[in-house]
KEKE-3310 file (N, C-alpha, C; in steps of 0.2 Angstrom, whole numbers, plus 5000, padded with zeros to 4 digits):
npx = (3947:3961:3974:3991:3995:3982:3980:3984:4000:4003:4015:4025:4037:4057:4071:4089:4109:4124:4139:4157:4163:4175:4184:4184:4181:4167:4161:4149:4140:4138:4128:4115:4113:4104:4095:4086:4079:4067:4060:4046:4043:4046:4040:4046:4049:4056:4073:4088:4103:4120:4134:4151:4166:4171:4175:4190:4203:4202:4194:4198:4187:4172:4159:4150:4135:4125:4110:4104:4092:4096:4110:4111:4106:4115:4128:4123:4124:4136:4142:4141:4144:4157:4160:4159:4166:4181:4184:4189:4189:4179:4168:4156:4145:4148:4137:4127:4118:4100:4085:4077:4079:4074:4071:4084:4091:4104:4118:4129:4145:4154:4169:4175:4181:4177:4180:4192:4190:4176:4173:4178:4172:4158:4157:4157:4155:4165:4156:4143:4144:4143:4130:4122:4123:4121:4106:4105:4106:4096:4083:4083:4090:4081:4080:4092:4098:4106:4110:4116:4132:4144:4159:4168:4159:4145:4128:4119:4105:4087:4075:4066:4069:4077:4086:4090:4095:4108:4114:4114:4122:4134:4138:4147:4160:4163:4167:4167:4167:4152:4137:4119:4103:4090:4073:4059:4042:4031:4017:4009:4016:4025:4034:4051:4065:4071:4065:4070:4074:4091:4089:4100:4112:4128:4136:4125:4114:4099:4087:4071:4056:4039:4025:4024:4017:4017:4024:4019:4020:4034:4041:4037:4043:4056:4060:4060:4075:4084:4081:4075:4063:4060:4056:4047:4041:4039:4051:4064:4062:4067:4080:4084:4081:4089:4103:4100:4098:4109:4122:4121:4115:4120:4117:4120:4120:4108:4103:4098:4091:4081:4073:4067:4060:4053:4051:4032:4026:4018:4028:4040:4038:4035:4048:4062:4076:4082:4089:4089:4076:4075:4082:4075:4064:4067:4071:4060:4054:4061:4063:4048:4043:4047:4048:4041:4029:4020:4019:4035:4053:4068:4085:4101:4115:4132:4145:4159:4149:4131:4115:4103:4085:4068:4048:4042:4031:4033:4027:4034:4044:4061:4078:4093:4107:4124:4140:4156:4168:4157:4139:4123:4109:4090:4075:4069:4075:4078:4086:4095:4103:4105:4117:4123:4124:4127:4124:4123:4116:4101:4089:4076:4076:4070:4055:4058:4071:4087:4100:4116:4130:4146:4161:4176:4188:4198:4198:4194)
npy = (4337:4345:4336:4334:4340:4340:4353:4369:4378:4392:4402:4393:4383:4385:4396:4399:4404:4410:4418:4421:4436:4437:4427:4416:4398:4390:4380:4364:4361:4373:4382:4368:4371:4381:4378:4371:4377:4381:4370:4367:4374:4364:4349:4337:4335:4338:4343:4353:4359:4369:4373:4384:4383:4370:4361:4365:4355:4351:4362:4369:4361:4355:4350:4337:4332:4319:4311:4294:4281:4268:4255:4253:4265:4274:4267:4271:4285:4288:4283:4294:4305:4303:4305:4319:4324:4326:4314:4319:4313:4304:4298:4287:4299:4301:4295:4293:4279:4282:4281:4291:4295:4288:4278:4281:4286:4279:4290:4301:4310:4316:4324:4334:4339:4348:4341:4350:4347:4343:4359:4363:4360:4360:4373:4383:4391:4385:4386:4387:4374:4366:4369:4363:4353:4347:4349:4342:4328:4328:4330:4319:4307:4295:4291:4297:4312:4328:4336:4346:4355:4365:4374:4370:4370:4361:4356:4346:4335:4330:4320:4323:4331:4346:4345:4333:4330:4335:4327:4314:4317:4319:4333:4340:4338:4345:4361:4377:4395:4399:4396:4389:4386:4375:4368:4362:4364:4360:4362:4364:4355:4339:4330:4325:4319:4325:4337:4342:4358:4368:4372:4370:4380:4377:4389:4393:4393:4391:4394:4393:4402:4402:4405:4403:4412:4416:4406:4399:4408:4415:4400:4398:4408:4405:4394:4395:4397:4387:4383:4369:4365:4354:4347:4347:4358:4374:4381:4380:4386:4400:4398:4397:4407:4418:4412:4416:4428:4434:4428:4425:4438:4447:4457:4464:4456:4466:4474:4462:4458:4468:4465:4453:4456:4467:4485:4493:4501:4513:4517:4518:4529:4538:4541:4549:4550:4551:4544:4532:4527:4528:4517:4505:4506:4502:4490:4484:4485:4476:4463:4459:4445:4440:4443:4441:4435:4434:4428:4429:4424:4426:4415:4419:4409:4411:4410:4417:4426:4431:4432:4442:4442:4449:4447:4460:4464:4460:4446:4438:4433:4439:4439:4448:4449:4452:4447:4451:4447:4440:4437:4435:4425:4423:4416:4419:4429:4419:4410:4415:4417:4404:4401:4411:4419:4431:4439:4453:4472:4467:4465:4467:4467:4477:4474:4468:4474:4472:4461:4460:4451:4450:4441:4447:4450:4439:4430:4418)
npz = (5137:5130:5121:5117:5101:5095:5097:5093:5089:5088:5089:5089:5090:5093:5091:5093:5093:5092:5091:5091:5089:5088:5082:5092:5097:5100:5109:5104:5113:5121:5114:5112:5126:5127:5120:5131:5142:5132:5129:5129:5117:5107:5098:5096:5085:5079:5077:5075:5072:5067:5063:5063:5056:5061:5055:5052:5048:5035:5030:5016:5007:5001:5014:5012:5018:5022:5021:5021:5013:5013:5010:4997:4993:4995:4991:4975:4975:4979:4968:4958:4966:4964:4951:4949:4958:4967:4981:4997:5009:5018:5027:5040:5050:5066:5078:5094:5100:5107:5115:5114:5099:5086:5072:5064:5049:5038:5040:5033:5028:5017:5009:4998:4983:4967:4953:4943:4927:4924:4931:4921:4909:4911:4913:4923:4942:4956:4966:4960:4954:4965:4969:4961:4959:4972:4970:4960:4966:4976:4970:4960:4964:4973:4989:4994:5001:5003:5015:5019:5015:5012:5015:5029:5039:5047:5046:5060:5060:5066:5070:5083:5100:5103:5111:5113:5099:5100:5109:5102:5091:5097:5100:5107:5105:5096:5090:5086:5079:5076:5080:5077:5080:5081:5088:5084:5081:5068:5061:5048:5041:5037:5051:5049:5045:5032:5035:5048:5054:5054:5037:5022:5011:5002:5010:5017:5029:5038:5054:5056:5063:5063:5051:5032:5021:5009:5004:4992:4981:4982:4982:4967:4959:4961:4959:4945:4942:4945:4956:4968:4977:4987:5000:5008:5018:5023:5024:5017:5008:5009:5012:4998:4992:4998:4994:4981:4981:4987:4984:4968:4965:4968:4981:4995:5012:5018:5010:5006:5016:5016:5005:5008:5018:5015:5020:5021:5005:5011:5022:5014:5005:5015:5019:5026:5020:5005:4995:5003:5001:4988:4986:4992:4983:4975:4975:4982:4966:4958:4963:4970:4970:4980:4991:5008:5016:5031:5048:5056:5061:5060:5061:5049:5043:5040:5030:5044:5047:5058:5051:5061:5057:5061:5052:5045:5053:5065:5071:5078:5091:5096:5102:5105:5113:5123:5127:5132:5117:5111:5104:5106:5101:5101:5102:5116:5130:5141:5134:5131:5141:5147:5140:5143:5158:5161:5153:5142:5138:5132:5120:5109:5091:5079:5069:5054:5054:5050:5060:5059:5060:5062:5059:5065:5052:5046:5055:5059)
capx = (3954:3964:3979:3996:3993:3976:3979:3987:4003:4004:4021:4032:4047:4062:4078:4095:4112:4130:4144:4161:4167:4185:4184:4187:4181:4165:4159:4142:4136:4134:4121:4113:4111:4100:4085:4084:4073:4063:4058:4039:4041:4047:4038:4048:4045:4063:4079:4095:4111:4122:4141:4157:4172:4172:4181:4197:4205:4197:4193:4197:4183:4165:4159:4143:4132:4120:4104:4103:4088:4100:4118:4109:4106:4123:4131:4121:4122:4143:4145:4139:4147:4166:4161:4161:4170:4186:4183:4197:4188:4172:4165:4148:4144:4147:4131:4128:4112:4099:4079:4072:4081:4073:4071:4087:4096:4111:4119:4137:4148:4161:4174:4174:4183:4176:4185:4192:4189:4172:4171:4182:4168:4151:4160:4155:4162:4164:4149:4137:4145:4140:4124:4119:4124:4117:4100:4102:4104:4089:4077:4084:4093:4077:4085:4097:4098:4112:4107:4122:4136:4147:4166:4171:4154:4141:4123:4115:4097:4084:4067:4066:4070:4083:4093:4091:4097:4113:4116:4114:4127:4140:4141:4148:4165:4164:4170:4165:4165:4145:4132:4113:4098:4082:4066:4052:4033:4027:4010:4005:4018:4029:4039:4052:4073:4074:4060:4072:4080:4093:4090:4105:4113:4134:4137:4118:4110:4093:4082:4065:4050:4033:4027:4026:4010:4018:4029:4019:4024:4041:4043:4035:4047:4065:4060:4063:4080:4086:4081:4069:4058:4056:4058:4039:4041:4041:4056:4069:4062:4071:4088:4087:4079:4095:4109:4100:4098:4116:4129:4121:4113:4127:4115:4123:4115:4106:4099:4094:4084:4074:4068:4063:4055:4053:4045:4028:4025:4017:4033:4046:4034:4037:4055:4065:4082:4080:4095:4084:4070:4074:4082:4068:4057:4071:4070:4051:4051:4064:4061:4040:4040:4053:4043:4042:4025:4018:4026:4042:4060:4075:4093:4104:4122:4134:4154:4160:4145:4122:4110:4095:4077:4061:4045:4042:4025:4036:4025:4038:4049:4067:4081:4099:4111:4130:4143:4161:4164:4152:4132:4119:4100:4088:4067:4068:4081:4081:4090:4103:4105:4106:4120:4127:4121:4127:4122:4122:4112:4096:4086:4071:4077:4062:4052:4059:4077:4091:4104:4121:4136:4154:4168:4184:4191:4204:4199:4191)
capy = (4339:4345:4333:4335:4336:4342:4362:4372:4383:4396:4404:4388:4382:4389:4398:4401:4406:4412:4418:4425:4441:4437:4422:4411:4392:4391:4369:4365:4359:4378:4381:4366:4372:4386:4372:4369:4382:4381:4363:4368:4378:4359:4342:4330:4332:4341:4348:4354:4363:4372:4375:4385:4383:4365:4355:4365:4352:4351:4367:4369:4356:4356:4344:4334:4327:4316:4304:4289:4276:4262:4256:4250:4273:4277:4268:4276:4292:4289:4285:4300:4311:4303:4306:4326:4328:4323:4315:4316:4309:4299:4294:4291:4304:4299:4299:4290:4279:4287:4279:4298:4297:4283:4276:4286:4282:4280:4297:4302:4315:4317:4330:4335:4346:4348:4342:4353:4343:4346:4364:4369:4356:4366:4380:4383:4393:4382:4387:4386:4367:4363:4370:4360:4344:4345:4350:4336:4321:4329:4330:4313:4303:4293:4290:4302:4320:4331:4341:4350:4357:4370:4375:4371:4371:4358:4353:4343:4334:4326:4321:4323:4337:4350:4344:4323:4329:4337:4323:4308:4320:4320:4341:4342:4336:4349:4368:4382:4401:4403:4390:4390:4380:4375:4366:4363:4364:4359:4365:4362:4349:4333:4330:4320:4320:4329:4343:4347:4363:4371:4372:4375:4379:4380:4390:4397:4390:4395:4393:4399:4402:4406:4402:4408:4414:4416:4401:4397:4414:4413:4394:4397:4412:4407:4388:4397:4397:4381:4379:4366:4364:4346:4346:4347:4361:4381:4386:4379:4394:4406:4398:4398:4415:4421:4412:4419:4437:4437:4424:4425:4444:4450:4459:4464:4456:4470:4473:4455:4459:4473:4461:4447:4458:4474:4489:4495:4508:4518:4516:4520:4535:4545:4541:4557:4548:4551:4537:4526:4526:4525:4508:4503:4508:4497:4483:4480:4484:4473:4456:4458:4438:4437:4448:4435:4437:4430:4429:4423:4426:4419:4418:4415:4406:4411:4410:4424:4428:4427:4439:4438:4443:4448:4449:4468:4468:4459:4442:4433:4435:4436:4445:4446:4450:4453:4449:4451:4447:4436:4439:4427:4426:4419:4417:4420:4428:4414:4404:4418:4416:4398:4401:4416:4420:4437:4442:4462:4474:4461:4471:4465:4469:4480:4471:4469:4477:4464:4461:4456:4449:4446:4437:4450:4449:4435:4428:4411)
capz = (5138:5123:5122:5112:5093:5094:5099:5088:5094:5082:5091:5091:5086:5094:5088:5097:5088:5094:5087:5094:5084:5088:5080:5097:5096:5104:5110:5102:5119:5123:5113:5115:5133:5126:5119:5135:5142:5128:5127:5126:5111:5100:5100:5097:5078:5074:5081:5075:5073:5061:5065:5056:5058:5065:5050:5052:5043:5029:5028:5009:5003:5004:5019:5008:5023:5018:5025:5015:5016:5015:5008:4992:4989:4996:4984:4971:4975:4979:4960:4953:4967:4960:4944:4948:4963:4970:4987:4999:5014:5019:5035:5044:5055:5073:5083:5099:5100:5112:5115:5109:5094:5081:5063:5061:5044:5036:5040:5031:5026:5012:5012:4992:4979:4961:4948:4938:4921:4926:4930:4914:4903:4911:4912:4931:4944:4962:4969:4956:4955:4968:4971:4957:4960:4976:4967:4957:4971:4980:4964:4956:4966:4978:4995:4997:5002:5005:5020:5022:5008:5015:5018:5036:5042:5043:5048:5061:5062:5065:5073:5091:5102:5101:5118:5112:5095:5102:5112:5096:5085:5100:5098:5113:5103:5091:5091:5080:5079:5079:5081:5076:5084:5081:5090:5078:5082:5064:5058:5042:5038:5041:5055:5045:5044:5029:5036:5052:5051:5048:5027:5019:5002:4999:5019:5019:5032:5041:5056:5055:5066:5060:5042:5028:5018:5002:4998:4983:4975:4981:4978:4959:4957:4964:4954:4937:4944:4945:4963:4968:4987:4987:5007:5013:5021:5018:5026:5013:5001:5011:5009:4993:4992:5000:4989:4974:4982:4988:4976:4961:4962:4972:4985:5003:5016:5022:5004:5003:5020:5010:5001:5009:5025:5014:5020:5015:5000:5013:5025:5010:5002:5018:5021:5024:5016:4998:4993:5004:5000:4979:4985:4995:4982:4969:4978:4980:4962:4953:4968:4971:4971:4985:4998:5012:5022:5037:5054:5054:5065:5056:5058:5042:5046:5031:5032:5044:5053:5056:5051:5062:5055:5060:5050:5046:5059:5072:5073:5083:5097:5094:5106:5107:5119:5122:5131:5127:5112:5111:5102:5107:5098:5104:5103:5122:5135:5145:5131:5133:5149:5148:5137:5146:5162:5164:5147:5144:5132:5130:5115:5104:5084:5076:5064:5047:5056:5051:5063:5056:5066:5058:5063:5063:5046:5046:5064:5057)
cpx = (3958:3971:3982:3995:3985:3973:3985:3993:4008:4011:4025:4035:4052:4070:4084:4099:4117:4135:4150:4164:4175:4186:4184:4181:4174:4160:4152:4139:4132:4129:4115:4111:4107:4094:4083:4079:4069:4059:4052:4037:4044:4042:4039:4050:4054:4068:4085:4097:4116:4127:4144:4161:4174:4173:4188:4202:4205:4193:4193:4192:4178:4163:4151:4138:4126:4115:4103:4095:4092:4108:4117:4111:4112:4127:4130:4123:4131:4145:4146:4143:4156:4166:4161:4164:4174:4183:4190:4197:4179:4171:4156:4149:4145:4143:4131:4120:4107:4090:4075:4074:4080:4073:4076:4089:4101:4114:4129:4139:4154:4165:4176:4178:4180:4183:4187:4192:4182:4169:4172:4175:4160:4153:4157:4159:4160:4157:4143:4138:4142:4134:4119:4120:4121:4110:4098:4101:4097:4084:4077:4087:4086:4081:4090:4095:4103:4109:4112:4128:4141:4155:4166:4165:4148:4134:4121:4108:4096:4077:4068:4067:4076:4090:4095:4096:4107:4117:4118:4120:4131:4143:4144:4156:4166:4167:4172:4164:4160:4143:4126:4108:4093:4077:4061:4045:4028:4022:4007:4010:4022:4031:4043:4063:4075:4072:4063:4075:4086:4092:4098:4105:4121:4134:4130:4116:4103:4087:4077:4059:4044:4031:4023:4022:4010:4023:4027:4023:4032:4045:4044:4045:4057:4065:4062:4072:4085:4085:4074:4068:4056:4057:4049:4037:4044:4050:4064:4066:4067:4076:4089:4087:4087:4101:4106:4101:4106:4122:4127:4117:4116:4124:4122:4116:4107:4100:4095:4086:4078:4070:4064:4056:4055:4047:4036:4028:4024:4024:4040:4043:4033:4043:4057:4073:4083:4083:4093:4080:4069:4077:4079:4061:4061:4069:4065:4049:4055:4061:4054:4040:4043:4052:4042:4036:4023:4022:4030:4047:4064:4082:4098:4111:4124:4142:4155:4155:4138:4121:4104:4090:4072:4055:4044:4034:4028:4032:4027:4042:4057:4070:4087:4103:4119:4134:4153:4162:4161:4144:4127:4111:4097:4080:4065:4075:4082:4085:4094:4107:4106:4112:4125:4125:4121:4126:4121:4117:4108:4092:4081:4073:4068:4059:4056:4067:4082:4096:4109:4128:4141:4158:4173:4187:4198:4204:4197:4193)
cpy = (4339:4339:4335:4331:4339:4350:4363:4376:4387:4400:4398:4388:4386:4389:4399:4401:4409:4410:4422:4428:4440:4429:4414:4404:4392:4381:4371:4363:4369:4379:4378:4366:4378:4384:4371:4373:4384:4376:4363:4371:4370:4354:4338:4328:4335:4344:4345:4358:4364:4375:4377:4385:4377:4359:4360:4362:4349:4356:4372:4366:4358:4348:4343:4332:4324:4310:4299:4285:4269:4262:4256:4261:4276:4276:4272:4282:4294:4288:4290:4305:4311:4303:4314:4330:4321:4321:4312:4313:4307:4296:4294:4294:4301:4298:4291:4287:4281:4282:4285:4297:4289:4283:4280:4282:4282:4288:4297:4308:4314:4325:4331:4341:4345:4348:4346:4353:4347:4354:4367:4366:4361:4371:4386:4385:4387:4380:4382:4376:4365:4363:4366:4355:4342:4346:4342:4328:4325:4329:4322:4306:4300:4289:4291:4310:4321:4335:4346:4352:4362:4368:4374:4373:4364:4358:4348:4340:4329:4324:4319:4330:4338:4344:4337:4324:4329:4331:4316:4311:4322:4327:4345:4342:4339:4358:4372:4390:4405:4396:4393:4385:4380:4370:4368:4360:4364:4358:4362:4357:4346:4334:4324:4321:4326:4336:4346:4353:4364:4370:4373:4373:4382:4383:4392:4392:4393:4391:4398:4397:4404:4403:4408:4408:4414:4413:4400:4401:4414:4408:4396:4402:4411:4399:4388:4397:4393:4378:4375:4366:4356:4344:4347:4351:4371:4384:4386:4385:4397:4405:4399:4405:4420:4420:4415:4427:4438:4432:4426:4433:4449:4457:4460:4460:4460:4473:4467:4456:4463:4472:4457:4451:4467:4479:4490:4498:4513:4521:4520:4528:4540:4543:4548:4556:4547:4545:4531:4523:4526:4520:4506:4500:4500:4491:4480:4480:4479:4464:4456:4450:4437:4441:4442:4436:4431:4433:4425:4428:4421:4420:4415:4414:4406:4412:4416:4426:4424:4435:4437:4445:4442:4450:4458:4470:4466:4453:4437:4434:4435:4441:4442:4450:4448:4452:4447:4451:4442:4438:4434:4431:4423:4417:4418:4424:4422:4409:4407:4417:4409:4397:4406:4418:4428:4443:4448:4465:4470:4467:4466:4470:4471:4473:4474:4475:4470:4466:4458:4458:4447:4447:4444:4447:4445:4428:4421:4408)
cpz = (5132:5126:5117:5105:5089:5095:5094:5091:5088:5083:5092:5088:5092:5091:5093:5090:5095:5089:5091:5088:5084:5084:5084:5095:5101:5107:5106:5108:5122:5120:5109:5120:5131:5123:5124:5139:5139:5124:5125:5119:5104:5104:5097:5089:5074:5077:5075:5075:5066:5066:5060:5060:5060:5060:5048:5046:5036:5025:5020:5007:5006:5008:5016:5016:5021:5023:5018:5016:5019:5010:5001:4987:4990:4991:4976:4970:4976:4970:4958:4957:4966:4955:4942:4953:4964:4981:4990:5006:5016:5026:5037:5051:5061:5076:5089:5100:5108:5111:5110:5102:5090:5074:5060:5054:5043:5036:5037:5029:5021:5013:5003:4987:4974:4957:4942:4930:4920:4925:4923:4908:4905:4912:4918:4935:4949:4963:4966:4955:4960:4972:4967:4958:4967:4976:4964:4960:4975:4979:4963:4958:4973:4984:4997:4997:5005:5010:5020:5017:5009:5015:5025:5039:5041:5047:5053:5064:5060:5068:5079:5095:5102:5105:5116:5105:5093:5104:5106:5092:5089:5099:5102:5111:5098:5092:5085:5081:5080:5076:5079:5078:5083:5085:5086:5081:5074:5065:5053:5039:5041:5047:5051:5047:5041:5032:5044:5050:5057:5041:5027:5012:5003:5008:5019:5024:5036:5046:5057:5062:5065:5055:5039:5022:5011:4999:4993:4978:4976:4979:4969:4956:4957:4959:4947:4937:4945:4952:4964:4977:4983:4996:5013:5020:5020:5018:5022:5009:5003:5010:5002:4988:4993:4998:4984:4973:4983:4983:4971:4959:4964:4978:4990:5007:5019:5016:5003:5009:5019:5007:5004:5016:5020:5015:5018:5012:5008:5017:5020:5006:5009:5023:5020:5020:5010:4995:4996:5002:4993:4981:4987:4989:4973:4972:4978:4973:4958:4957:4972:4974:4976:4992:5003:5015:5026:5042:5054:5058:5060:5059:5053:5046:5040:5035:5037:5048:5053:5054:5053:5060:5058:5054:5050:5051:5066:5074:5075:5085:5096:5101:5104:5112:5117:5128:5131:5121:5106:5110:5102:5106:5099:5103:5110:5128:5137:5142:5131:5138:5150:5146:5142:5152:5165:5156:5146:5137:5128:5125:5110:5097:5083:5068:5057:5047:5056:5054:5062:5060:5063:5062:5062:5057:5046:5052:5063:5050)
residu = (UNK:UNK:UNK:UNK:UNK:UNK:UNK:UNK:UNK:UNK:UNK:UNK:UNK:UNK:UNK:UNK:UNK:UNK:UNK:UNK:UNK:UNK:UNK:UNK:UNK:UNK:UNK:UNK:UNK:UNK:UNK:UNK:UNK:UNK:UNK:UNK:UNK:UNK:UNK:UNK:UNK:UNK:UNK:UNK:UNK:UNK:UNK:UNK:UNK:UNK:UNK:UNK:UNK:UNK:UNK:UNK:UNK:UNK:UNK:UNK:UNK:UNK:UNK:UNK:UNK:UNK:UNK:UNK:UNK:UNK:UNK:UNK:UNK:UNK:UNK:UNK:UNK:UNK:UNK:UNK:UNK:UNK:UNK:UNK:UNK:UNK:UNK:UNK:UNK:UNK:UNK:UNK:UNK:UNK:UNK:UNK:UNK:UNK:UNK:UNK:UNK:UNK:UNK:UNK:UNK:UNK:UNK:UNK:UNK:UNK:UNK:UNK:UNK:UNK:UNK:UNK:UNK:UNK:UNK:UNK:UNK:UNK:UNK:UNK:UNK:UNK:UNK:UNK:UNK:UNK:UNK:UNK:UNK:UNK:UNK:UNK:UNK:UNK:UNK:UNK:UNK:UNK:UNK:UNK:UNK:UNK:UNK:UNK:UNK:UNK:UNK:UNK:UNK:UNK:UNK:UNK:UNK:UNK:UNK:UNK:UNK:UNK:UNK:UNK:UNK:UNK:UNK:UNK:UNK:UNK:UNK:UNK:UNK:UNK:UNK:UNK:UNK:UNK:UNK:UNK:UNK:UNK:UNK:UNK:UNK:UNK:UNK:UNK:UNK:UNK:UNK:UNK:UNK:UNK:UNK:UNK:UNK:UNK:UNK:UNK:UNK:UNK:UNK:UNK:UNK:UNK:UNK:UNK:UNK:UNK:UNK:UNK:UNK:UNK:UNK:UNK:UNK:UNK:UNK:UNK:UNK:UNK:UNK:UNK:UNK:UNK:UNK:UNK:UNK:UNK:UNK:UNK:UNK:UNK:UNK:UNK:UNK:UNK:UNK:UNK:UNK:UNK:UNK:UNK:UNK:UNK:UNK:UNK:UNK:UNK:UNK:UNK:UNK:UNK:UNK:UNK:UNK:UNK:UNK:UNK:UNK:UNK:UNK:UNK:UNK:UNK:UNK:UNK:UNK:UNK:UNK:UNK:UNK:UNK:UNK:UNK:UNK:UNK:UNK:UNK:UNK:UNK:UNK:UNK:UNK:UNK:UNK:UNK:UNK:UNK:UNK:UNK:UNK:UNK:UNK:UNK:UNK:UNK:UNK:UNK:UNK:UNK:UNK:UNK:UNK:UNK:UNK:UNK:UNK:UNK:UNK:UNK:UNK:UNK:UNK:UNK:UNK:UNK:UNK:UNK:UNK:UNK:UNK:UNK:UNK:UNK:UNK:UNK:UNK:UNK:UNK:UNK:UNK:UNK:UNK:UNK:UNK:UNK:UNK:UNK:UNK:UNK:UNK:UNK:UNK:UNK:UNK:UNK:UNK:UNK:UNK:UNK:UNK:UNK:UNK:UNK:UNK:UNK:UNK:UNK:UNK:UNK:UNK:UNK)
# end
């Protein structure tokens, strides 16, 4: 008899995501209740969540979130970040202890602005500040990692299941304009802290499902760039794939999906939209290394809205669904309906068809 651990389950992991277009407040318990019809697809090796909106207060600073080993790395790692940012609050995360939930670690958050001394001496916009300094604790700093980085949005993970992880990070006392979820079914690597998803970088955030065939070349490739994968796990490529495609190369969304799930020649060579299909044809040819293959569903969490993706053959199940103005995505109906029970217009996105959801301009 096979037992857990020794069968493969080459469709696992699951995804969820909500966001209200009008910008209304949405609790993180809702979807949290959409892991829950999907318990089978994690085990036990990874769950979390990704909210915006839900530091209001502090909504000017980037919210740092970090896992320590002990107080010994925290200190460490707090030196360095008052010697290039202002911090104007610090606390550990709340979380509530639970049996599922062990060996957690020191988990914290800062609330941070760059110092402007700083930006003027490397001559740095924001961003780039702080995509780097959270490069530099994650590479060089042993016992710390920033998990999370973002304006008015943050990260929560950890190793256990989706529905225990919700419950340990008290998300039920949060509330945010779109949320995103994961359940991991790792394959080829850890189950570990740092290796839950959501990845993020700055607001990027991403859960993924599938994997991913040509991380080397895309790692090798996005690495000349100052980004590193030290996370033991493919799915960090992607995030970083997408802040370089859209902050620092100034893509649209929707350009950046043409890369990473870009058509095939055959597909772009009997296009009948002339203006398409020369940017089709641009795209594959300037970002080759950045082609994504494999089966894979993602959804990205970026200020303002998601954009969900599938691979361009379609090797993993995604839907979403609507109802007011509310868009819920999912790796299964049932996790919409879990969320939403009278959920309208349910649709399967075509492979390699990115679907992008924004908040009303001002609304959050």
């Amino acid at each position: 008899m096979m037992r857990e651990g020794q069968i493969r389950i080459p469709s696992g992991c699951a995804i969820a995501a909500v966001i209200s277009r009008d910008g209304r407040m949405i609790s993180g318990e809702t979807v949290a209740e959409a892991m829950k019809p999907m318990h089978e697809r994690s085990n036990g090796l990874g769950g979390g969540f990704a909210g915006y909106g839900i530091y209001p207060e502090y909504s000017d600073y980037y919210a740092l979130h970090l896992f320590f080993d002990d107080r010994d790395s925290r200190k460490t790692c707090e030196t360095y970040i008052k010697e290039y940012f202002e911090i104007v609050h610090s606390e550990r995360i709340p979380t509530r202890k639970l049996p599922a939930i062990t060996d957690e670690p020191v988990i914290w958050r800062y609330f941070v602005a760059p110092l402007h001394s700083m930006l003027a001496s490397l001559q740095l916009d924001e961003k780039e500040f702080v995509a780097r300094a959270v490069m530099k604790i994650n590479t060089s700093m042993p016992g710390a990692y920033v998990f999370s980085s973002g304006k008015n949005m943050g990260t929560f993970k950890a190793v256990g299941f989706p529905e225990d992880v919700a419950l340990f990070y008290k998300l039920e006392e949060y509330e945010g304009y779109s949320w995103t979820a994961h359940g991991r079914y790792p394959t080829n690597t850890p189950g570990w802290w740092g290796g839950a998803h959501p990845f993020t970088l700055l607001d990027y955030s991403v859960v993924h499902n599938g994997e991913i065939s040509s991380y080397d070349a895309n790692r090798r490739f996005i690495e000349m760039f100052g980004y590193k994968c030290t996370l033991q796990t493919d799915t960090e490529v992607i995030t970083y794939i997408m802040d370089y495609l859209v902050r620092r190369q100034g893509l649209t969304l929707e350009e950046a999906a043409s890369v990473i799930a870009a058509p095939f020649w055959s597909t772009i060579e009997g296009g009948k939209d002339d203006e398409k299909r020369r940017e089709q044809a641009y795209l594959r040819t300037v970002f080759p290394s950045l082609l994504v293959t494999g089966p894979f569903s993602i959804v990205l969490g970026f200020t303002g809205g998601l954009m969900a993706l599938n691979d361009r053959l379609k090797l993993r199940s995604m839907v979403v669904g609507e109802k007011g103005d509310r868009v819920f995505i999912a790796s299964e109906e049932a996790a919409i309906r879990a969320m939403e029970p009278d959920a309208e217009n349910i649709w399967a996105p075509a492979g390699g068809e990115p679907v992008v959801v924004r908040v009303k301009e001002g609304a959050y």
